[in-house]
Every structure is written in structure tokens, then in C-alpha cells.
KEGU-872209 format. One line per 2 residues: number of its first residue (from 1); their letters; for each residue x, y, z of N, C-alpha, C. Coordinates in Angstrom, 2 decimals. Layout:
<nodes>
NUM> a> X:Y:Z:X:Y:Z:X:Y:Z  ...
</nodes>
This chain:
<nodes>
1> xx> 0.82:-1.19:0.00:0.00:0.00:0.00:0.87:1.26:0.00  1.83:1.42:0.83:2.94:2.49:0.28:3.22:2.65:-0.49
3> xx> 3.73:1.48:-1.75:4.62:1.91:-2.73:3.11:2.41:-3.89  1.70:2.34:-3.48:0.95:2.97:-4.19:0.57:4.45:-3.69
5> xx> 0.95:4.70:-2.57:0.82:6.27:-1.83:2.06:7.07:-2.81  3.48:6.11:-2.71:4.43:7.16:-3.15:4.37:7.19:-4.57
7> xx> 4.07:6.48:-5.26:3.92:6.29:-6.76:2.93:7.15:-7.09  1.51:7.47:-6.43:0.59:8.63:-6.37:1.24:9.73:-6.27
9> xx> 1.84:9.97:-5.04:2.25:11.47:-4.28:3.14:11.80:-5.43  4.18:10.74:-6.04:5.48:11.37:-6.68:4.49:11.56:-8.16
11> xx> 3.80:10.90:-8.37:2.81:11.48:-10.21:2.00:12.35:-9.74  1.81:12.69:-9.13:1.00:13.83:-9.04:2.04:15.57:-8.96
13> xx> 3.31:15.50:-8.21:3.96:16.78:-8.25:4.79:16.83:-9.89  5.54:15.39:-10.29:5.44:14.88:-11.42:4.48:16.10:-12.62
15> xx> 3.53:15.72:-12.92:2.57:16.04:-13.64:2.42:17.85:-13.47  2.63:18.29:-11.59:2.39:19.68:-12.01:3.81:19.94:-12.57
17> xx> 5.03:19.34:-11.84:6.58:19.86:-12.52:6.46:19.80:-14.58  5.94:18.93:-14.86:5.53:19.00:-16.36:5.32:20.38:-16.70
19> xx> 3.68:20.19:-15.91:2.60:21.52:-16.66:3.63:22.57:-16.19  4.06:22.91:-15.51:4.80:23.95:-15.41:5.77:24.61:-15.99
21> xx> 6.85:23.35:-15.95:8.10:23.59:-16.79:7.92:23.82:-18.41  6.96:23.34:-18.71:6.43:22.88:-20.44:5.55:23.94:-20.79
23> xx> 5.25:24.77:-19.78:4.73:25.75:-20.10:5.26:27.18:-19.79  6.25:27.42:-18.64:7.41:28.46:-18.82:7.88:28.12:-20.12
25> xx> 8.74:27.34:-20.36:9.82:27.12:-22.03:9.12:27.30:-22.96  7.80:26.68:-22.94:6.76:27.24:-24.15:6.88:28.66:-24.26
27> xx> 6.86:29.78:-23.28:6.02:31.09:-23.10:7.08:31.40:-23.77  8.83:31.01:-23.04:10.10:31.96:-23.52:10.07:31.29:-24.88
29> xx> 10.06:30.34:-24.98:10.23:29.96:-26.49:8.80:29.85:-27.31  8.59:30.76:-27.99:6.93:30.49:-28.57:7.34:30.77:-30.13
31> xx> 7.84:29.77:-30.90:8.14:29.97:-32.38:7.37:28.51:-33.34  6.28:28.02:-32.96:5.81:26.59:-33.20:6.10:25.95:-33.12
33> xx> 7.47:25.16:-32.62:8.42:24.03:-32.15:7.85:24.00:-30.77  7.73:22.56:-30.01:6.99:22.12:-28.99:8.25:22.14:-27.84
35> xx> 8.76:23.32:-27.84:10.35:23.21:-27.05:10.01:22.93:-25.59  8.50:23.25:-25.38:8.25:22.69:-23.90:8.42:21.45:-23.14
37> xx> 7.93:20.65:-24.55:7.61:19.21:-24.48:8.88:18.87:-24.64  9.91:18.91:-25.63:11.10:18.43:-25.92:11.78:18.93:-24.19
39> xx> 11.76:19.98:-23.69:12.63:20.18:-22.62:12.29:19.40:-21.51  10.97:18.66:-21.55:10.82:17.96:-20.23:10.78:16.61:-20.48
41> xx> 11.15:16.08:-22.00:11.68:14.87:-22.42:12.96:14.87:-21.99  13.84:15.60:-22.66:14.93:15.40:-22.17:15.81:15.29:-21.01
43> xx> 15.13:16.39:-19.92:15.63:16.33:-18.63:14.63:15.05:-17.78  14.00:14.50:-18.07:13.19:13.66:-17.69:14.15:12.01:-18.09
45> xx> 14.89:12.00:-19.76:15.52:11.11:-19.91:17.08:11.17:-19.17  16.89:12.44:-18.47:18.59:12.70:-18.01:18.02:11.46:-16.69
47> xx> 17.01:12.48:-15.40:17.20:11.53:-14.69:16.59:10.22:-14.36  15.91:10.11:-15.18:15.56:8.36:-15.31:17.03:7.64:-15.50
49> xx> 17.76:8.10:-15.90:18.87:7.64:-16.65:19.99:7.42:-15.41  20.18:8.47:-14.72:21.03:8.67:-13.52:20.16:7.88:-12.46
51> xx> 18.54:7.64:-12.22:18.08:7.03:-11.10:18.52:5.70:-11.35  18.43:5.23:-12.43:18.39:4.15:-13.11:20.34:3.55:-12.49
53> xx> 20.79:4.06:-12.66:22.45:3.79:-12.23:22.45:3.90:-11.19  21.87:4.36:-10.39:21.67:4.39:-8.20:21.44:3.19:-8.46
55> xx> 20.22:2.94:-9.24:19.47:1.63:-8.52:20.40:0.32:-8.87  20.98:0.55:-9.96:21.76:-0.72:-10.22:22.94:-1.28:-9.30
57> xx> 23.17:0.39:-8.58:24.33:-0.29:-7.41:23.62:-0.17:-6.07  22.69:-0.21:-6.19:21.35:-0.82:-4.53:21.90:0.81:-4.17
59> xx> 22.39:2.09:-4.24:22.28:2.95:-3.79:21.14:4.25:-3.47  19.70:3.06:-4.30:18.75:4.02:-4.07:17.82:2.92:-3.63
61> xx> 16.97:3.69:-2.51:16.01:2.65:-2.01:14.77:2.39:-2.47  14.19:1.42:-2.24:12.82:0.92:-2.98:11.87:1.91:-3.00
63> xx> 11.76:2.54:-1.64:10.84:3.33:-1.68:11.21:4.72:-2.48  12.51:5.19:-3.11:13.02:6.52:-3.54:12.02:5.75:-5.01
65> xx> 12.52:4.84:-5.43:12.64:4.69:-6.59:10.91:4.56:-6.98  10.25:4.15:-6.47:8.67:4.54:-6.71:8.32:5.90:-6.52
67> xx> 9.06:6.33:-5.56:8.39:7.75:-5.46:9.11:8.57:-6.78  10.61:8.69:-7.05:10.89:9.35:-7.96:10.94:8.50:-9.01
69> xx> 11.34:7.40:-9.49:11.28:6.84:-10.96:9.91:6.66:-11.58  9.21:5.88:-10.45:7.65:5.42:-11.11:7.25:6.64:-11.61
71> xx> 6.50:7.05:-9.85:5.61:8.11:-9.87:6.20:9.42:-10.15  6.95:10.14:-9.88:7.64:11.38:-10.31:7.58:11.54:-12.20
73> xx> 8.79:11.11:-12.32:9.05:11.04:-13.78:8.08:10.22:-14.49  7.61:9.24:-14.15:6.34:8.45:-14.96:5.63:9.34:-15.46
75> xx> 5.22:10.49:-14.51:4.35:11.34:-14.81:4.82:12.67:-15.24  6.39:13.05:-15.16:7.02:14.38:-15.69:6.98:14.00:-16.92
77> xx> 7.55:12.75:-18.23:7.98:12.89:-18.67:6.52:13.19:-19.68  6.69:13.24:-21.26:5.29:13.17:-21.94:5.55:12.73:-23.33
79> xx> 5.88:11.30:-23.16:6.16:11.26:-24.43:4.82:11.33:-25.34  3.63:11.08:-24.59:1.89:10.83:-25.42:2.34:11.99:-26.29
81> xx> 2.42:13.30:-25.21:2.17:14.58:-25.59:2.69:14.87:-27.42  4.16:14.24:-26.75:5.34:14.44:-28.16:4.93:13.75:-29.15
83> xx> 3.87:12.72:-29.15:3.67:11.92:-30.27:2.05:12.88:-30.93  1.41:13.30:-29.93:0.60:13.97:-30.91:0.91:15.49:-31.22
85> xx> 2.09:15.95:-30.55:2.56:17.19:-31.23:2.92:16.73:-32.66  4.10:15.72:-32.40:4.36:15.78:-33.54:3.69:15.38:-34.85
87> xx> 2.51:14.26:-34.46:1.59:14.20:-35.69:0.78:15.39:-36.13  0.77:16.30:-35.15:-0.27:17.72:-35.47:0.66:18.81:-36.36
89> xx> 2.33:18.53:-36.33:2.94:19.30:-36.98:3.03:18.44:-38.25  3.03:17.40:-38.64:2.52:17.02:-40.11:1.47:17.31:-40.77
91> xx> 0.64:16.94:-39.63:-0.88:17.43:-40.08:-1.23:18.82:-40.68  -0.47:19.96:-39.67:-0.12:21.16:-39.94:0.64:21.55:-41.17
93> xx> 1.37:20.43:-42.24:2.05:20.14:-43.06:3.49:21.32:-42.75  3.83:21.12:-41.60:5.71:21.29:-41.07:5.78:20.09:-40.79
95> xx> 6.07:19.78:-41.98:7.07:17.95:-41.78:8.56:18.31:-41.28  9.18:19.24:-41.85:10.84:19.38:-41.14:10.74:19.66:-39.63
97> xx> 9.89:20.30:-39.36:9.86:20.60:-37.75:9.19:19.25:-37.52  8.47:18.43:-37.88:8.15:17.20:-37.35:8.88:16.41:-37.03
99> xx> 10.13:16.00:-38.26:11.10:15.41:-38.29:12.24:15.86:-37.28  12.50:17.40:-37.21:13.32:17.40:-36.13:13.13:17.00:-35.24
101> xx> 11.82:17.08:-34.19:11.42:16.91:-33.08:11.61:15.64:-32.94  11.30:14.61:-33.98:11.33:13.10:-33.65:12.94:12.93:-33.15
103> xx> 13.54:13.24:-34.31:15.28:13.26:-34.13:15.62:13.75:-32.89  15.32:14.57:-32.72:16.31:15.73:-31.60:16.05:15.09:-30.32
105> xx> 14.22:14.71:-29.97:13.61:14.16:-28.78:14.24:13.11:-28.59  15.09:11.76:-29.34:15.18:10.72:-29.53:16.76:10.65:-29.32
107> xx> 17.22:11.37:-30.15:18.64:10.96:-30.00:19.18:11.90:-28.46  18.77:13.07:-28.47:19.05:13.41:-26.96:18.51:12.81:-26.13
109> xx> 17.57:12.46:-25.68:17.15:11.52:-24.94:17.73:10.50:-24.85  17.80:10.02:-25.61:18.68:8.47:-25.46:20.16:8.71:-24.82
111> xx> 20.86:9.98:-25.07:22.15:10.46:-24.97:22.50:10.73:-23.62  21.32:11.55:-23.42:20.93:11.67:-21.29:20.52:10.86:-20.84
113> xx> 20.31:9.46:-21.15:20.09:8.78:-20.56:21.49:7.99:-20.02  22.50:7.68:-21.37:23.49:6.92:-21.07:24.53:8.40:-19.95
115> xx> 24.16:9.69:-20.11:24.96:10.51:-19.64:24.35:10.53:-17.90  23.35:10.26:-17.72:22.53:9.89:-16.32:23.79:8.71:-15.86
117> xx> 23.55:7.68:-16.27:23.96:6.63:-15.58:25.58:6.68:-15.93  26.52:7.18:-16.85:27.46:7.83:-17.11:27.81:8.35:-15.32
119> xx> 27.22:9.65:-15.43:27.32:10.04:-14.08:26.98:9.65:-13.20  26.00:8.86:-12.22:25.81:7.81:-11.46:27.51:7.10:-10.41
121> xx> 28.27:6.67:-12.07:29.26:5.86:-11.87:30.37:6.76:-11.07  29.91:7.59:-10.64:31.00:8.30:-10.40:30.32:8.53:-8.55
123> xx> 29.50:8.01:-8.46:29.06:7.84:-6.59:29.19:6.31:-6.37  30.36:5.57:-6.47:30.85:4.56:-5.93:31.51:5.04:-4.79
</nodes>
């Protein structure tokens, strides 16, 4: 029953850290690129990436890791969001901005992820 309190408590601040962050970067950045969404992919794949390397050396506890991996980031990150941005910017017929976003979301992401657990290795 805890690890469903912290998995709640952590998606729920999760979800406002999203709406929030995704919507400051939107305001400063407002040029039709979804830079909100891309910025809370990416820092979302940073620390999934770095929790992810605690946990592999038992340096994070069961209960951190529901509260921040599940529930936290489960609910910061958005990839739904990024998949119907980016079908709405085809739809919108900006296929190059579609295509970037797939690229850029994907390969940085993936990049902070290995750079998460990259850094991790360095709290032995």
C-alpha cells in the first residue's frame, strides 16, 4: 500500500513539474516548435537515466525509486504529448519541424540517458 501512496504522491507533483516547466519554455520559447515538451523529455531522460544507475548499485532505495522513478518522472515525462505534437505538426504540413522533433527528442534523450547513468558511476 505504500509503494501505491508514493507512486501517487510522486505522479501527481510529477505532472504539475511537467505543466509547469512545459509551459514556462513554451512562453520563452513560442516559435511553433513544442520546445516545452522536448525540454521535459529530455531532462526527464537525463534523470531516469542517472536514477536508473543508483538503482543498479542498490544505492537508491525501494521506496526513492517509486516515489521518484515510477511516480515522479512516470508522470514528468510526456512522451503521449510528443507523439501527438508531432503528428499535429505534419498534419499542420511542417514535416521538417516534425522530423526534427522526432530526431532531436530521440537521439538526446537516449544520450541523457546513457549521460545519467554515465554520471551515477562516479558515486561509488
Amino acid at each position: 500500500m505504500l509503494n501505491l501512496f508514493l507512486i501517487a504522491f510522486g505522479g501527481g507533483l510529477g505532472a504539475l513539474a511537467r505543466y509547469s516547466l512545459s509551459g514556462l519554455v513554451s512562453k520563452i520559447i513560442a516559435n511553433g516548435f513544442p520546445f516545452g515538451t522536448l525540454a521535459v523529455n529530455l531532462i526527464g531522460s537525463f534523470f531516469i537515466g542517472f536514477l536508473f544507475g543508483l538503482s543498479e548499485k542498490l544505492l537508491l532505495h525501494k521506496n526513492l525509486h517509486f516515489f521518484l522513478a515510477i511516480g515522479f518522472l512516470g508522470a514528468f515525462t510526456t512522451f503521449s504529448t510528443f507523439s501527438l505534437e508531432t503528428f499535429n505538426l505534419f498534419k499542420n504540413g511542417e514535416p521538417k519541424l516534425a522530423f526534427a522533433n522526432i530526431f532531436v527528442s530521440h537521439f538526446l534523450g537516449i544520450l541523457l540517458v546513457f549521460s545519467g547513468i554515465f554520471l551515477s558511476k562516479l558515486f561509488d
